[in-house]
C-alpha positions as CSV (number, residue, x, y, z in Angstrom):
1,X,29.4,27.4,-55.2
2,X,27.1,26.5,-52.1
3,X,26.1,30.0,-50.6
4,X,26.2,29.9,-46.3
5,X,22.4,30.2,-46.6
6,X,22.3,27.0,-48.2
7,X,24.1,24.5,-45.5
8,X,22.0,22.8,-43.5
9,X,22.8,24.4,-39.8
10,X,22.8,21.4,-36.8
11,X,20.2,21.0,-34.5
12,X,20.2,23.7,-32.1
13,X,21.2,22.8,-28.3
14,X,17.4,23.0,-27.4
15,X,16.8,20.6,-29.9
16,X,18.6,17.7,-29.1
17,X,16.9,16.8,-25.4
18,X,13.9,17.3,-26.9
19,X,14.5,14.8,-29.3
20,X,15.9,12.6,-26.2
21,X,13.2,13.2,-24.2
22,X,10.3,12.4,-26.3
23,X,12.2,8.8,-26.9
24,X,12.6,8.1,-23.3
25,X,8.5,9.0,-23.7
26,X,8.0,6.6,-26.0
27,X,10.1,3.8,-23.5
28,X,8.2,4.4,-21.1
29,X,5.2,4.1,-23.2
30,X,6.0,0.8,-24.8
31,X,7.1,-0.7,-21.4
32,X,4.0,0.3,-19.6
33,X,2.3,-1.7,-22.7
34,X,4.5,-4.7,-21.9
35,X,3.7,-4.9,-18.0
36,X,0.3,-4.5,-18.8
37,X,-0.3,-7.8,-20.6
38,X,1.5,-9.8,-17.9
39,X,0.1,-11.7,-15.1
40,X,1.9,-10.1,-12.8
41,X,-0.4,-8.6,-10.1
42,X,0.4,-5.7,-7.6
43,X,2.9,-6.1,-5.2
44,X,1.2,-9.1,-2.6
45,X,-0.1,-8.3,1.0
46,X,0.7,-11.0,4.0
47,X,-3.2,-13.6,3.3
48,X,-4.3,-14.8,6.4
49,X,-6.6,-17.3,5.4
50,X,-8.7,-17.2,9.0
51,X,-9.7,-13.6,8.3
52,X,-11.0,-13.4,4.2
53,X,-14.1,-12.7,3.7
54,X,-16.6,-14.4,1.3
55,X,-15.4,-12.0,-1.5
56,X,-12.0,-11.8,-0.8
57,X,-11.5,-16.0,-0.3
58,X,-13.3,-16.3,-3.8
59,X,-10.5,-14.1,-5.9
60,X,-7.5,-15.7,-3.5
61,X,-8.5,-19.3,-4.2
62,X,-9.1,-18.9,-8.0
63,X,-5.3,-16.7,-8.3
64,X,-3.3,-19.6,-6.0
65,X,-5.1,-22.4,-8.0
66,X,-4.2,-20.4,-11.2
67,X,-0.5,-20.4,-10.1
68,X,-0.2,-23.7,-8.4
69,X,-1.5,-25.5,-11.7
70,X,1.3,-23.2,-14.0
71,X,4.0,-23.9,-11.2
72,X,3.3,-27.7,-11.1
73,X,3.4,-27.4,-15.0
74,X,6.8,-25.1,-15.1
75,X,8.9,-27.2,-12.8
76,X,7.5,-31.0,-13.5
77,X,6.4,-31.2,-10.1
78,X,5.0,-34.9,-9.0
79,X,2.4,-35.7,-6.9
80,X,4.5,-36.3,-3.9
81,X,5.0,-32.1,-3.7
82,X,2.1,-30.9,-4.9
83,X,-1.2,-33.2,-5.3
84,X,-4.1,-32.6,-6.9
85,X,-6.2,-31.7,-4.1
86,X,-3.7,-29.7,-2.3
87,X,-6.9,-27.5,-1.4
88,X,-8.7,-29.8,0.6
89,X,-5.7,-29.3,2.9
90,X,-4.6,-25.8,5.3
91,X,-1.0,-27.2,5.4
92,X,-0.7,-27.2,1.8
93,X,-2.6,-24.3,1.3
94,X,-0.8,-22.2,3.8
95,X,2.5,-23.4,2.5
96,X,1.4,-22.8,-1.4
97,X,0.0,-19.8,-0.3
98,X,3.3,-18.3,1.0
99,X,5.3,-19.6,-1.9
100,X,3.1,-17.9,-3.9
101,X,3.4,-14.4,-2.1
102,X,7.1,-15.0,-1.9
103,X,6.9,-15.5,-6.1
104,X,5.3,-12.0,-6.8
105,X,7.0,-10.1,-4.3
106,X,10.4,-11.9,-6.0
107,X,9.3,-11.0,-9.5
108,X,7.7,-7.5,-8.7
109,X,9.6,-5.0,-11.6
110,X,10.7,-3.0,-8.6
111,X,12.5,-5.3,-6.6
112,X,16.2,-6.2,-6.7
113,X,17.0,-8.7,-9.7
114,X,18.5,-11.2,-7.1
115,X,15.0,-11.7,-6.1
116,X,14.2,-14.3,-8.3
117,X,17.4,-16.5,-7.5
118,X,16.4,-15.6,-4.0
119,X,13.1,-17.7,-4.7
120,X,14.4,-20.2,-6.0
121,X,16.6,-20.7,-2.9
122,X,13.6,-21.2,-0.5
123,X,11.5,-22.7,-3.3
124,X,13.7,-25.4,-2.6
125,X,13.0,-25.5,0.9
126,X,9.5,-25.2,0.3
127,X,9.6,-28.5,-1.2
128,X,11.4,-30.5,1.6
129,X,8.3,-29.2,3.7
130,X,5.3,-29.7,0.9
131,X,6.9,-33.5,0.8
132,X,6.1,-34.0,4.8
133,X,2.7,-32.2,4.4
134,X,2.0,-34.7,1.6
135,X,3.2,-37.9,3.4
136,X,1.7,-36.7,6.7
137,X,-1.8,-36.2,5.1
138,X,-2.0,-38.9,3.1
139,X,-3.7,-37.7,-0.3
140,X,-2.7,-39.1,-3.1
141,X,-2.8,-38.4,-7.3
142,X,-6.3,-40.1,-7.5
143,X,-8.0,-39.9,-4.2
144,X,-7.8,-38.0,-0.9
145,X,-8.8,-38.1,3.1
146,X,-8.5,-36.2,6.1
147,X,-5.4,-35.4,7.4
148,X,-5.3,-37.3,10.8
149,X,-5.3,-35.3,13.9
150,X,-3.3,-36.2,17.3
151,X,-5.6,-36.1,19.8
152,X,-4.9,-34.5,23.2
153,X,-6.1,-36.3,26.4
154,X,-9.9,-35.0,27.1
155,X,-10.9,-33.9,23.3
156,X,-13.2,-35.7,21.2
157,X,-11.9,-38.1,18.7
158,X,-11.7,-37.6,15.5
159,X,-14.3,-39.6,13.1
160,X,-13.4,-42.3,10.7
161,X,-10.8,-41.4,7.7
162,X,-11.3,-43.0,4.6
163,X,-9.6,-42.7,1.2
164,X,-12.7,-40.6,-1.3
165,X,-12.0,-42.0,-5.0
166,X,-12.2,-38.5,-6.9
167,X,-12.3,-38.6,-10.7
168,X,-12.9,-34.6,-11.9
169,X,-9.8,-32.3,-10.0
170,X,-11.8,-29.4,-11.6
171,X,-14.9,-30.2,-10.2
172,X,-14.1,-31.2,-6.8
173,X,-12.1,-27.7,-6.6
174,X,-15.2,-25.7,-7.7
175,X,-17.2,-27.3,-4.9
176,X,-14.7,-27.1,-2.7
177,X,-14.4,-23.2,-3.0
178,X,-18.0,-22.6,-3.5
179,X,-18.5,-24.4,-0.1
180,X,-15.9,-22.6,1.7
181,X,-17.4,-18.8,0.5
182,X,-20.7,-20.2,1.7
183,X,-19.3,-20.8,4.7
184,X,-17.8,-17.7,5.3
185,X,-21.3,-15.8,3.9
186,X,-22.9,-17.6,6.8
187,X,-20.6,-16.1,9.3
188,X,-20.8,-12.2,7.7
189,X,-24.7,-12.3,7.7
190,X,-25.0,-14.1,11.3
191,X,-22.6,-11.3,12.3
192,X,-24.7,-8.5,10.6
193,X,-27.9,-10.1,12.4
194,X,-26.3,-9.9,15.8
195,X,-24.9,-6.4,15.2
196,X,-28.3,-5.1,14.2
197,X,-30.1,-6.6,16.8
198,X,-28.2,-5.3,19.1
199,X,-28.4,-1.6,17.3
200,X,-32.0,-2.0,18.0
201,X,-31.2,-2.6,21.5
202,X,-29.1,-0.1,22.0
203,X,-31.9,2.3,20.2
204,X,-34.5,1.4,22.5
C-alpha cells in the first residue's frame, strides 16, 4: 500500500504562474528574435526631400531604391508605373517616397491589422498617378530625359530635351546619388563658411 508520503502532491498555487510566466518570457523572447531579422525599420517620419542633408539623403535614397526594386519585383510592376530611372525624377520620387512611408507605417507590428489592406487600397491609386508621372515625363525602360517644364510668360526657357541611351540602371543610380549628396555637401559647408564668417564679425 502507497503510504500519503509517497503521492506526488500538485503543484502549489504559486507554482503554476510561475511556470506561466516564464513561458510568456520565452514568447516574448523568441518574437523579439523574429522582428529582429526583418527588414522592417522603425516606425517612418514625414521625408521632405528639400530639407535632407548630405548624410541623411545618402541612407534615404539607398532604403527607397532597396524597396522600389523588391516592390517592382513583388507585384510585376511594368515600366509604364515604375521605370528604371524613376530617380532621375521628383515626381516619381516624391510619389515612391510616400508609398513607401505609407508601406512601413501599414506594416509596423503595432498598427491595426487592417493596415495592410488599407495600403493596398491607395497602392492602387498610387498607380493611376505613377502612370501620368511616367507618360508626362517621358522616360522609358532603356533610356530617359528631362521632364518638360511649362514655361510661364517672362521665365527662361528651358534647354533642349533629348532621350540619353542608358545601358547600366545600377550605375547611373550610383552617380546619380553620389552627385546629389555632393550637392547638398556643397550647400552645408558654404553655409558653415558664411556662418563662421559672420561669427568672426560679430566677435570683432
Amino acid at each position: 500500500m502507497t503510504s500519503v508520503s509517497e503521492i506526488p502532491l500538485p503543484p502549489t498555487p504559486s507554482d503554476e504562474p510561475e511556470a506561466e510566466f516564464d513561458s510568456e518570457i520565452e514568447e516574448d523572447d523568441l518574437y523579439d528574435q523574429l522582428m529582429a531579422g526583418t527588414a522592417l525599420p522603425e516606425p517612418p517620419r514625414p521625408i521632405n526631400w528639400n530639407l535632407l542633408s548630405s548624410g541623411d539623403a545618402e541612407a534615404e535614397w539607398l532604403a527607397l531604391n532597396q524597396w522600389v526594386d523588391w516592390l517592382r519585383r513583388t507585384y510585376g510592376l511594368p515600366a509604364s508605373v515604375v521605370p528604371p530611372f524613376w530617380h532621375r525624377h521628383p515626381e516619381l520620387v516624391w510619389e515612391l517616397s510616400a508609398l513607401h512611408l505609407h508601406w512601413i507605417a501599414s506594416y509596423d507590428p503595432d498598427q491595426s491589422a487592417s493596415g495592410p489592406i488599407a495600403w493596398h487600397t491607395d497602392f492602387a491609386a498610387a498607380r493611376d498617378r505613377l502612370r501620368e508621372w511616367v507618360a508626362t515625363c517621358g522616360t522609358r525602360i532603356d533610356r530617359d530625359r528631362p521632364t518638360r517644364q511649362t514655361i510661364w510668360p517672362g521665365e527662361d526657357p528651358q534647354g533642349p530635351i533629348e532621350d540619353e541611351t542608358i545601358t547600366d540602371r545600377a550605375e547611373d543610380f550610383i552617380d546619380f546619388v553620389a552627385a546629389d549628396v555632393q550637392a547638398r555637401q556643397e550647400i552645408e559647408d558654404e553655409f558653415l563658411r558664411a556662418r563662421r564668417s559672420a561669427d568672426d564679425v560679430r566677435d570683432d
